[in-house]
Each structure stands twice: as structure tokens, then as C-alpha cells.
C-alpha positions in Angstrom: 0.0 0.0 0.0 2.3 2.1 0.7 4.4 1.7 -2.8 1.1 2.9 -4.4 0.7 5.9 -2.1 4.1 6.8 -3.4 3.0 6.5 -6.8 0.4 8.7 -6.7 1.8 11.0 -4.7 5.0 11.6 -7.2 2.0 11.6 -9.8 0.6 14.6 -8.1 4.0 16.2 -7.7 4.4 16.0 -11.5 1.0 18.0 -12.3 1.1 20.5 -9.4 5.1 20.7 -11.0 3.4 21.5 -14.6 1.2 24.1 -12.9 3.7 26.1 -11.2 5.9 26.1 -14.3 3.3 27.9 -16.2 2.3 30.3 -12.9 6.1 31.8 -12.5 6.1 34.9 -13.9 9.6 34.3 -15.7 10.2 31.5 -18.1 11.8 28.2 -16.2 11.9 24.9 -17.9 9.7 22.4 -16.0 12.1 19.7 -15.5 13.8 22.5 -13.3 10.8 23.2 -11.2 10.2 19.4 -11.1 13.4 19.0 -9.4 13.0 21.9 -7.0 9.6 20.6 -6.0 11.2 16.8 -5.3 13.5 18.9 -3.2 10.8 20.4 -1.1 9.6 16.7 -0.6 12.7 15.0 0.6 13.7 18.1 2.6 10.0 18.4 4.4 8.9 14.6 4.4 10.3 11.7 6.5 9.1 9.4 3.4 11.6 8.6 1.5 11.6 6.4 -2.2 14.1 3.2 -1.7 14.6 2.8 -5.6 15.8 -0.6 -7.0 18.3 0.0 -9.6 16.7 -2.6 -12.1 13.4 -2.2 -10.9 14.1 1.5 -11.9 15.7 0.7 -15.2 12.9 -1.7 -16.2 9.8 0.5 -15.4 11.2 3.3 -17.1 13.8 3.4 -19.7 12.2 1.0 -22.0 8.9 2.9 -22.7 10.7 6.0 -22.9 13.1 5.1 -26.1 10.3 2.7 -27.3 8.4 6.1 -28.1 11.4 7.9 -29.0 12.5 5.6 -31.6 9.0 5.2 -32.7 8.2 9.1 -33.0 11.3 10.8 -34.7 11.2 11.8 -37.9 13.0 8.7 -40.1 13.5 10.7 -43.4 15.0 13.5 -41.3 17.0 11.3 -39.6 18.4 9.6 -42.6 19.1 12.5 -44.0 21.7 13.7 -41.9 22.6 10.5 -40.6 26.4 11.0 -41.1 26.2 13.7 -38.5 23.9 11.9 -35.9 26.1 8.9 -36.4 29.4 10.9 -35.4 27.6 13.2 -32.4 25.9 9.7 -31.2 28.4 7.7 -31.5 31.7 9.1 -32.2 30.8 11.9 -29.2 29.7 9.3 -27.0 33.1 7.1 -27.2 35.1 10.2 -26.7 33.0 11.6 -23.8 33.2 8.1 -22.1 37.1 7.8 -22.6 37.9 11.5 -22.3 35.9 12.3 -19.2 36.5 9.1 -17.3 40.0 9.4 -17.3 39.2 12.9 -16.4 37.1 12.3 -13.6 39.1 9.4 -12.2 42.4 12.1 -12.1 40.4 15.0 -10.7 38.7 12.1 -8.1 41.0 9.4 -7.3 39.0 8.2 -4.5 36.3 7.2 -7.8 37.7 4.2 -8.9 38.5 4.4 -12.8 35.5 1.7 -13.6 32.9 4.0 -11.6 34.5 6.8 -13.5 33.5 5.4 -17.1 30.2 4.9 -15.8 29.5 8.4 -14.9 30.9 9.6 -18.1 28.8 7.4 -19.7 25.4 8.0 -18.2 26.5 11.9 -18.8 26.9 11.1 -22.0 23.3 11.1 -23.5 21.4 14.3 -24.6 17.8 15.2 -23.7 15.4 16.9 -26.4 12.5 16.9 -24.3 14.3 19.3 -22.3 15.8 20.9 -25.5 12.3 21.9 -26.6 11.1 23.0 -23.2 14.1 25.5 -22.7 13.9 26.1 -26.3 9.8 27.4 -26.3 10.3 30.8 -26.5 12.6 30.9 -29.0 12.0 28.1 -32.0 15.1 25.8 -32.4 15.2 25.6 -36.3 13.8 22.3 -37.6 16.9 20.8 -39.0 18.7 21.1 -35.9 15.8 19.4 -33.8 15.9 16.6 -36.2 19.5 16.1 -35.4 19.3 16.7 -31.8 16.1 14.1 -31.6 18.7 11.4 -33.7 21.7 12.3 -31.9 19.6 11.6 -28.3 17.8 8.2 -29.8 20.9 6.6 -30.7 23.5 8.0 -27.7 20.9 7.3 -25.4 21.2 3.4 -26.4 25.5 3.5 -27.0 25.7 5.6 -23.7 23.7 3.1 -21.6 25.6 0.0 -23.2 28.5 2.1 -22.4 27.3 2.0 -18.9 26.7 -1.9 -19.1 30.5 -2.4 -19.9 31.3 -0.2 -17.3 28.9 -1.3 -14.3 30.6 -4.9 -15.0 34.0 -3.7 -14.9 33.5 -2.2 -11.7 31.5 -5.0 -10.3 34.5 -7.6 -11.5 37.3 -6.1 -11.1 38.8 -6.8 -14.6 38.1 -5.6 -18.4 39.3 -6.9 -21.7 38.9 -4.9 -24.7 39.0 -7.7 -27.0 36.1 -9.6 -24.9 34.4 -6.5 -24.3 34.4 -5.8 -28.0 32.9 -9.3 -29.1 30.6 -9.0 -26.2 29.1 -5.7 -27.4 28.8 -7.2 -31.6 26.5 -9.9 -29.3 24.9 -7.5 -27.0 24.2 -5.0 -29.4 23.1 -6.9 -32.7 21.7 -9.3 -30.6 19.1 -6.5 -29.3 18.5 -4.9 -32.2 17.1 -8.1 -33.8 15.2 -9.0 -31.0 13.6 -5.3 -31.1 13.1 -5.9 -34.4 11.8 -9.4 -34.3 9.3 -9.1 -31.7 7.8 -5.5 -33.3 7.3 -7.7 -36.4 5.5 -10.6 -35.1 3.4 -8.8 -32.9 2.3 -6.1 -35.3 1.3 -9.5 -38.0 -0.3 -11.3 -34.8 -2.8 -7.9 -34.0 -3.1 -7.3 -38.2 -4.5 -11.0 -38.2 -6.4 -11.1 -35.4 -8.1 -7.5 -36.5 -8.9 -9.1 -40.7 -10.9 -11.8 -38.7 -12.5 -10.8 -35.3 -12.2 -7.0 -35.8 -10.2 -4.1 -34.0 -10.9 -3.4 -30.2 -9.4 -0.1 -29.9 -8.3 -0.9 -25.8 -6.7 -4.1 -26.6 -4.5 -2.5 -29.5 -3.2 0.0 -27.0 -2.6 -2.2 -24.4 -0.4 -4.4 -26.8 1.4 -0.8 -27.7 2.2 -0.4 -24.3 3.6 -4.1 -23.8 5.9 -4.2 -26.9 9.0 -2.0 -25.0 8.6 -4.1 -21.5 8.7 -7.4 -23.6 11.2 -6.5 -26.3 13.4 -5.6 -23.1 12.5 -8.3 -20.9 13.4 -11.0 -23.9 16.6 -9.4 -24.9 17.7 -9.5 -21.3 17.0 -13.1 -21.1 19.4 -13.9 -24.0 22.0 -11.5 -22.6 21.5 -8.9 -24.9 20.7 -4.9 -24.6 17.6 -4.7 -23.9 17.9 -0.8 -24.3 18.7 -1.2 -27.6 15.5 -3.6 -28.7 13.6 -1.0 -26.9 15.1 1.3 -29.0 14.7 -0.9 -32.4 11.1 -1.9 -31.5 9.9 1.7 -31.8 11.8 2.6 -35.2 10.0 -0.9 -36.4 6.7 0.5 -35.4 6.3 2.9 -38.2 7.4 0.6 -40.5 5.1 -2.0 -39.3 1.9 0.1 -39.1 2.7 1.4 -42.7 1.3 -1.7 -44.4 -0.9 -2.9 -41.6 -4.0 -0.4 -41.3 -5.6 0.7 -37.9 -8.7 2.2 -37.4 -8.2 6.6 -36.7 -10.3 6.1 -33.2 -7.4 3.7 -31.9 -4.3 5.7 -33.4 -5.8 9.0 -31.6 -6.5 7.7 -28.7 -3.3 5.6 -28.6 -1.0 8.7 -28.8 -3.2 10.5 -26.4 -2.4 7.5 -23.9 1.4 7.8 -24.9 1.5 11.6 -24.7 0.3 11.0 -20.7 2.9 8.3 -20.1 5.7 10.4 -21.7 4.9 13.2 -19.6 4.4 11.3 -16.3 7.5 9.1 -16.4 9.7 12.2 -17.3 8.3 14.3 -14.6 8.5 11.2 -11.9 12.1 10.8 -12.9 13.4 14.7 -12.3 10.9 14.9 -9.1 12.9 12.0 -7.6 16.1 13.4 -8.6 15.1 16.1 -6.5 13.3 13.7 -3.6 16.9 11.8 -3.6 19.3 15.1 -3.3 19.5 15.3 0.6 20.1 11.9 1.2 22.3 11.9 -1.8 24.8 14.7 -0.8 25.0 13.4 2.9 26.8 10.1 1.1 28.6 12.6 -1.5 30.1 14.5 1.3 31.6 11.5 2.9 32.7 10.0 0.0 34.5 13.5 -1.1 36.5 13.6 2.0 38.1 10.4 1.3 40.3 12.8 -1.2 41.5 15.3 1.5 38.3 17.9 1.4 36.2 18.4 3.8 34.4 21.9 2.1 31.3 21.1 -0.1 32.0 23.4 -2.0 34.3 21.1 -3.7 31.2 19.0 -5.1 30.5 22.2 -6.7 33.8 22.5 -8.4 33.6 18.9 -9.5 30.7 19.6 -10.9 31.3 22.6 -13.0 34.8 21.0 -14.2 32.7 18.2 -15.5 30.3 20.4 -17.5 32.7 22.6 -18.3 34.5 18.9 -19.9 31.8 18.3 -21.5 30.9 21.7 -23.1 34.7 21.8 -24.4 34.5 18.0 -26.3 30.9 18.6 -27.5 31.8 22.4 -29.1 35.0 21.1 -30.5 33.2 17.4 -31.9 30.2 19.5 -33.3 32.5 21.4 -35.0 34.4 19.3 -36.9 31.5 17.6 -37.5 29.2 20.1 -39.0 32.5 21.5 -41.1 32.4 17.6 -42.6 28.9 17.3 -43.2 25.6 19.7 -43.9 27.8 22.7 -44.1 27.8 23.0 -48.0 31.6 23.2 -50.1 32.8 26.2 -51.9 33.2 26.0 -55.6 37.1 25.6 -55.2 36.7 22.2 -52.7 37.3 24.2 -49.1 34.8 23.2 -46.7 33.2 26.5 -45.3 33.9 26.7 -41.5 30.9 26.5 -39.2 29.6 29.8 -37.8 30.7 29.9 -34.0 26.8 30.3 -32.9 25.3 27.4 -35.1 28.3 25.6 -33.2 27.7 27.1 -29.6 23.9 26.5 -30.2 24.2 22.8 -30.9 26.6 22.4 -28.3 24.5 24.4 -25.6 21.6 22.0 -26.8 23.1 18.7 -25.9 21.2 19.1 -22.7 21.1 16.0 -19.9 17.9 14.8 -18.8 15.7 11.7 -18.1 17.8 9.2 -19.6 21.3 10.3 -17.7 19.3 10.3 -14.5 17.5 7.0 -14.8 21.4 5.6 -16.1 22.7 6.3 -12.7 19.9 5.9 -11.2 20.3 1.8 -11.8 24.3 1.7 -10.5 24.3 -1.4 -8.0 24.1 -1.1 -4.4 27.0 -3.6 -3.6 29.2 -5.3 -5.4 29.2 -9.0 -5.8 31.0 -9.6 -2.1 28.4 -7.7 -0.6 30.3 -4.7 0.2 28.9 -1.3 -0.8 29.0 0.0 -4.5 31.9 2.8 -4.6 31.3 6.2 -5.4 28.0 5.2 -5.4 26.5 8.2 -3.9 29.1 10.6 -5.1 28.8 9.6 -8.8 24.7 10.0 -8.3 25.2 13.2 -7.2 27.6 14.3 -9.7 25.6 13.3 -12.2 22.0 15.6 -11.0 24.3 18.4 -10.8 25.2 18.1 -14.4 21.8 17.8 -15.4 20.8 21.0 -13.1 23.5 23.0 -14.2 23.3 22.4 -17.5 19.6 23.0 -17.9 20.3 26.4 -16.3 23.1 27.0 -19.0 20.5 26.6 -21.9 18.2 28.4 -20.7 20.2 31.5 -20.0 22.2 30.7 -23.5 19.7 29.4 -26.3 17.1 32.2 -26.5 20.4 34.2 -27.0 22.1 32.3 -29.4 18.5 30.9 -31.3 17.5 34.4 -32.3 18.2 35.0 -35.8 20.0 31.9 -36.3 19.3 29.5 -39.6 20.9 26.6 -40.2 21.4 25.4 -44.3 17.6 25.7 -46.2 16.2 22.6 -46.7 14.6 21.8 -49.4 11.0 23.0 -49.7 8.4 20.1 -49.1 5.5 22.3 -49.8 5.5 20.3 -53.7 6.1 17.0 -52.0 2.7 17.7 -50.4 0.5 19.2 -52.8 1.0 16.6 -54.8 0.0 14.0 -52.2 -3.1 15.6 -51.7 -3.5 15.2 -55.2 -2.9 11.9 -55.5 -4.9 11.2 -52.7 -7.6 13.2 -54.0 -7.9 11.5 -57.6 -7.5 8.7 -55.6 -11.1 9.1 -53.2 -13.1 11.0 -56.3 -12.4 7.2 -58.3 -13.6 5.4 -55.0 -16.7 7.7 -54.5 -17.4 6.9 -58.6 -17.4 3.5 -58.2 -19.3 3.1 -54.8 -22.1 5.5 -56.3 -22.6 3.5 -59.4 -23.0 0.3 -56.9 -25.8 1.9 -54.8 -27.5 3.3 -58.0 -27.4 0.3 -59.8 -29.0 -1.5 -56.5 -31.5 0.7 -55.5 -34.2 2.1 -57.7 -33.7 5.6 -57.0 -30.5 6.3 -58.2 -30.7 10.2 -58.0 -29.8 10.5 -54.4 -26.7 8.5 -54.7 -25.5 10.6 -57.5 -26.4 13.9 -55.5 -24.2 12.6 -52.5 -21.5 11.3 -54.8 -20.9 14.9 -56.5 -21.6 16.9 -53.3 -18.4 14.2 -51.8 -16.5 14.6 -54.8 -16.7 18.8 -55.6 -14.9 18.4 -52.1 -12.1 16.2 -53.8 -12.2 18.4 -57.1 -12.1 21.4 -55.7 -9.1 20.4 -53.5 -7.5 19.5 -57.1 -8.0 22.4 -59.2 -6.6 24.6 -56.2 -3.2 22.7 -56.0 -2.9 21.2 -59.7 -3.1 24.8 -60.8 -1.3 28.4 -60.9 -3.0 30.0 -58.0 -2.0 26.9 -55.8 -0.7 29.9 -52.9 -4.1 32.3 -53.6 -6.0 28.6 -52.7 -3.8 28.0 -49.6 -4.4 31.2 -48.4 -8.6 30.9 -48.6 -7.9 27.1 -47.1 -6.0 29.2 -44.1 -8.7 31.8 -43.9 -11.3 29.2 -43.6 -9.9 27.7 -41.0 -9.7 30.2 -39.2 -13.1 31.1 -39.8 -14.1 27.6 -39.3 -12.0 27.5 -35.9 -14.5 30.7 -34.9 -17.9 28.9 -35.8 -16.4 25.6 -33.5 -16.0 28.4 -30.4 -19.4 29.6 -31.4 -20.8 26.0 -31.4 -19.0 25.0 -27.9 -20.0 27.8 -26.2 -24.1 27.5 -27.5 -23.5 23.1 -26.5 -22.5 24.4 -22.7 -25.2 26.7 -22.7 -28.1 23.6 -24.3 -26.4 21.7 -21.5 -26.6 23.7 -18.6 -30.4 24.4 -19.3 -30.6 20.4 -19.8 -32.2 20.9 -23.3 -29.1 18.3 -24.5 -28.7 14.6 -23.1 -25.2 14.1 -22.0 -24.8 11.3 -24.2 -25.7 13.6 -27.1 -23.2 15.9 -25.9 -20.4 13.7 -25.6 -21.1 13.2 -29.2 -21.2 16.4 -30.8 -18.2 17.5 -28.1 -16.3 14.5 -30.1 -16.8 15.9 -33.4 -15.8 19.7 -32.6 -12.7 17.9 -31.0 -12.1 16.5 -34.2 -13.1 19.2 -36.2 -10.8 21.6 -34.4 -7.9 19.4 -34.2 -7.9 18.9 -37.6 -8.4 22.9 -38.6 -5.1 23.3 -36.2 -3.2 20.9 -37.6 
């Protein structure tokens, strides 16, 4: 009982956090004020959350990447996959090398094991966070795109990263060329399984749905179940299970291209998946801040064991580390942006990256979520039973990078965002109009062929034919507007009118409350005609 009083009461904490984010009068990324609240919580509360590392790791890192490697844009991400490939991968080797060393020199009493694991849990970027700090000021769309690849993929390498390193430190002993034919088996291993299991599942419900028909709960349930079991069976073959999280989403889209589901279950699917985004991110920052105090009691300790007795030396630790960080990101985004979207002169010279497009990116590679939840699952004792080392201290280290560099974007982006453009990308407003054209010819044959099957069934065939070009000056209309020259002139009117539509949907809510309150309107009724303005509007602001 009392594990679901937590629960809901870190549910709670994650709502009221979303409330007071939008109350402050100055602009403060929620994750911040998520962790402030937790703060409040440990400091004032004698509850306290005992969190099982693999408990931890299970409930929330695999729904998490399923969605992220399900949602991001895969053209996008193709497209510049040269650069998300070196700033995922390429950055992440070099963070977990570079820094590890680093922090094992500036910490000697972290063993060099514990070390790599903290550089490698601070390795992975958070776009969530990006976009929060980033919401006054657009980040251009190309660089999202990267930023969203870049965090899909380091989030898997830095958390393998951590696997390697959690053993070493647990054993005692590493060997490169083991540890490398381990990770060929842990990694492609988890990627098929991902894979695999997306695959079967998604041909399971598309059978099941040709014969018996769709129920819209059951379909999101299985949504919800693909991450925990993709996991779960790569973990039992000794694989990542991160990473078939990870390749179960990307499958997704694939899968549900040829494999059709009805419009009520994808809506209210992502509706369900927008709520357990939201709540597992904000649990996971308002028990960073619930774990603090009895985190830095153990840091302290742990950094006297080098000769200081000041806190204050956390602090530098911490600062040196982001201010590691900063310096390998700025100098990898550099080179890579100079080797890949940044066009070539006429004479062969690459042009050299402007320093803000380079600061920008670097300022964006924001921790989050994932870094938190990677520490988060260190072990509590090693295999002898004595305590993990560093545990505390590493824990620590690693919510004060995530703090401080949350409050480094958001002082930094707006600045560095306004005015900036990356390279134009290519215009996809033909791309479209010609979809909807396609699509268009597409429904006025369908509506043709349908209406000649009612008329030639019933005996009044006037009706059908009055329905079928009422239906299909829709579709014609849509086609002369884009086929033709005055293709803006008709987007503009189609703009207009939704606005103007978007003002007749107020007028219509506002006349439903008022039928209600004076009880003229059932309430079934109105949860009917309430669903189609939902719909209605929705669709004019898409």
C-alpha cells in the first residue's frame, strides 16, 4: 500500500510541478521546477523512495526510447545521418574515454571503472528538455531533427557504455577484445530481438483484426507491452535490452505502414502515450530532487576520502565536468558540422561553421531523463556484498550536471537561437501538394465507383448521385486549387477558412455548454457532438 501511495503521490508532484511552471512569472523549464519541488519533498517529508536500480531501469527506460525511436522523424533522420552517427556515437566514445580518465584524475577516490560509468550516463542528450528550454525561442527544424537522432541513438551507446562499465567495476577486470565481441552480441543481438518481436506482434494484431475486428483498448494495451517485452526477452538472451527497446519503436512505423488501424485507436493511442511520456519524465526529475538530501550526505563523505572536507568542492567537481563536456561537445560539433551539412565552396574548401550554429548545438546537448535513470540503476554492492563505490558521489555528480546544465541553456539558447538558420532545406511544400492530389484522384475514383453500386442496386438512383458529387466537388475542388497556378491564392482561402471555421467551432461550444446547462441536451448527445468539434478543431489546427 504504501508503494502505491508513493505513486500517486509523485503523480501529483508532477501535475502541481506543470502548474507552477506555467504560474512563475519568468520563463523556467519544468524539469527545473520538477526537481526543486522533489527537493521540497525529501527536505520536508520523512518518506523517503528506496529505488531498485533494475526495478528503476525496467519500469522506465524502455517505454521511454520505445516512443522515442517510434516518433522521430525517419527521413529526417536519414538524412543527416552521417552527422547523428558521429555526435551519437563518435561523441559518445570520446566523452566516455575522455571524461572518465578525467574524472578518475580530478577524483582518485572514484575508482576508474565508476568513472566510465559516470561519463557514460553523462553522455546522453535530452530533447525533451531541449524543446522545453527552447519554447520561447524556436530551435530551427533541422537542428531538432539532429538533436532528436543524436539523443535516440547516444541514449542506447551511452547506456551500453554504462553496461561495460557497471561490470567492470562489479568484477574487477576488463578486456577490450572480450568487451568488443561482447558488445557485436549485446548490441546486434538487441537490435534483432527489437526488431523481431515489433514484427510478429504487429502480423499477430493485423491477423487477429482481418478476422474478429479491431478493439481499440486491446491494440493500446499491446502498444504499451511491446517495449517491456522486447526488453525483458533481450535481457534473457543476454542482450541490450535498451537497444531492442530502442529498435522496436523505429519498427513501429514501418510496421503500421502496411498494416492499417482504425483513426479512433491511433488517436487515442498517442493520447495515452502523450500521458505516459509526460508522467514518467516528470516522476524521474521529481525524484532526482526527492533523492538530493540523502544523496549529498553520502557525496560529502565519500569526497573527504580525497583530502576535502568543504562542499563546495562538489560544486567545483561539478562545474569542471560540464565545463568537460561543453569543451568536447563544441569542438566534436565542430568538426562535424564542417564535414557534413555545411555546404563546399566552388574551389573544394569546406566552409567553417559559424561559431553560434556551433555554440547552439553544443549548448543543446542538454542532460535529462535518460542520464538520470542511467545512474539511477548503478548497484548497491558489489558482488561480495560490500557497498558500490562512489555510489552516492557519482549519483550526485551526475543531477548536478543535469541542473547545471539545464540552467546554461536556458540563459544561452534564447540568445544564441535568435536570428540563427541553419542550411535551407529543401522545400516540401511540392512533396505535399502533390499527395493531396494523388490522394484526392484517388477518393473521387472510390466515390465513382461506390455511387454507381448503390444506383445500380437501389431504384432511386438520384440520391446516390447527389451525394456522390456533393463528396467529390470536395475532392475536385481540392484538385484544381493545387494542380493549378494559383496553388498559394487557394492555400491562403484554405487558411482563412480555418480560421473562420476555428471561430464557428468556439461559437458552437460555447451554444453546447449553454443547451447543457439548461438540460435541453442529453449528456450522451453531448459527448457526441463534443467529439466531433474535438475532431473538427484538431484537424483545422493541424
Amino acid at each position: 500500500m504504501e508503494a502505491v501511495s508513493i505513486s500517486l503521490f509523485l503523480l501529483l508532484a508532477v501535475v502541481v510541478s506543470g502548474a507552477v511552471a506555467r504560474m512563475l512569472p519568468i520563463s523556467v523549464p519544468t524539469p527545473l521546477v520538477q526537481i526543486a519541488l522533489g527537493g521540497l519533498i525529501g527536505l520536508s517529508t520523512s518518506y523517503r523512495v528506496e529505488l531498485d536500480p533494475e526495478l528503476f531501469l525496467f519500469l522506465f527506460l524502455p517505454p521511454l526510447l520505445f516512443l522515442d525511436g517510434w516518433r522521430i522523424p525517419k527521413d529526417e533522420l536519414f538524412k543527416d545521418l552521417p552527422t547523428v552517427v558521429e555526435l551519437a556515437l563518435g561523441l559518445v566514445l570520446l566523452t566516455v574515454v575522455g571524461m572518465g580518465f578525467f574524472i578518475h584524475w580530478m577524483i582518485p577516490a572514484m575508482p576508474l571503472a565508476v568513472a566510465f560509468a559516470l561519463a557514460a550516463v553523462v553522455s546522453p542528450t535530452d530533447p525533451i528538455a531541449v524543446s522545453a528550454i527552447a519554447a520561447r525561442v524556436p530551435i530551427p527544424k533541422r537542428m531538432m531533427h539532429i538533436l532528436e537522432g543524436e539523443s535516440l541513438l547516444n541514449d542506447a551507446s551511452g547506456l551500453v557504455c554504462l553496461r561495460f562499465a557497471t561490470a567492470a567495476a562489479m568484477t574487477g577486470t576488463f578486456s577490450a577484445g572480450a568487451a568488443a565481441v561482447n558488445f557485436l552480441w549485446v548490441a546486434g543481438a538487441g537490435l534483432a530481438i527489437g526488431v523481431g518481436l515489433t514484427l510478429a506482434v504487429s502480423r499477430g494484431k493485423a491477423w487477429v483484426t482481418r478476422r474478429f475486428g479491431e478493439d481499440t483498448g486491446s491494440q493500446i494495451l499491446v502498444s504499451l507491452l511491446i517495449p517491456f517485452g522486447s526488453y525483458l526477452l533481450a535481457e534473457h538472451f543476454h542482450a541490450s535490452g535498451i537497444l531492442a527497446a530502442v529498435s522496436a519503436g523505429v519498427t513501429m512505423t514501418f510496421a503500421e505502414r502496411t498494416r492499417q488501424t482504425l483513426a479512433i485507436t491511433r488517436m487515442r493511442r498517442n493520447s495515452v502515450w502523450d500521458t505516459i511520456q509526460f508522467a514518467l519524465n516528470g516522476i524521474i526529475f521529481v525524484l532526482l530532487g526527492e533523492q538530493l538530501p540523502a544523496i549529498l550526505a553520502g557525496a560529502k563523505q565519500t569526497v573527504a576520502l580525497t583530502g576535502h572536507a568543504s562542499p563546495w568542492w562538489l560544486a567545483i567537481y561539478i562545474v569542471a565536468i560540464v565545463a568537460g563536456l561543453a569543451l568536447l561537445r563544441f569542438g566534436w560539433v565542430w568538426v562535424s558540422l564542417r564535414l557534413t551539412i555545411l555546404r563546399r565552396k566552388p574551389q573544394g574548401m569546406a566552409v567553417s561553421p559559424d561559431w553560434r550554429l556551433v555554440a547552439t548545438t553544443s549548448f543543446a546537448g542538454v542532460r535529462g531523463a535518460i542520464t538520470l535513470a542511467g545512474v539511477l540503476t548503478l548497484p548497491l554492492t558489489l558482488a561480495d556484498g560490500t557497498g558500490f563505490p562512489a555510489r552516492d558521489l557519482a549519483i550526485f555528480l551526475a543531477a548536478g550536471v543535469i541542473v547545471v546544465s539545464l540552467i546554461l541553456a536556458t540563459v544561452a539558447l534564447p540568445i544564441l537561437l535568435k536570428g540563427l538558420t541553419l542550411p535551407p532545406e529543401p522545400s516540401r511544400q511540392a512533396e505535399e501538394d502533390a499527395a493531396r492530389v494523388a490522394t484526392a484522384k484517388a477518393a473521387v475514383r472510390a466515390i465513382e465507383r461506390h455511387q454507381h453500386a448503390l444506383a445500380e442496386a437501389h431504384e432511386d438512383p438520384d440520391i446516390f448521385a447527389s451525394a456522390g458529387v456533393r463528396v467529390m466537388d470536395f475532392y475536385r475542388d481540392r484538385i484544381d486549387g493545387l494542380a493549378g497556378e494559383g496553388s498559394d491564392a487557394v492555400r491562403t482561402q484554405e487558411k482563412l477558412a480555418s480560421e473562420m471555421r476555428l471561430v464557428g467551432i468556439r461559437a458552437e461550444r460555447e451554444q453546447l455548454d449553454g443547451l447543457v446547462r439548461e438540460r435541453a441536451v442529453g449528456s450522451e448527445t453531448a459527448r457526441r457532438l463534443i467529439r466531433e468539434l474535438d475532431l473538427a478543431e484538431a484537424r483545422h489546427r493541424g
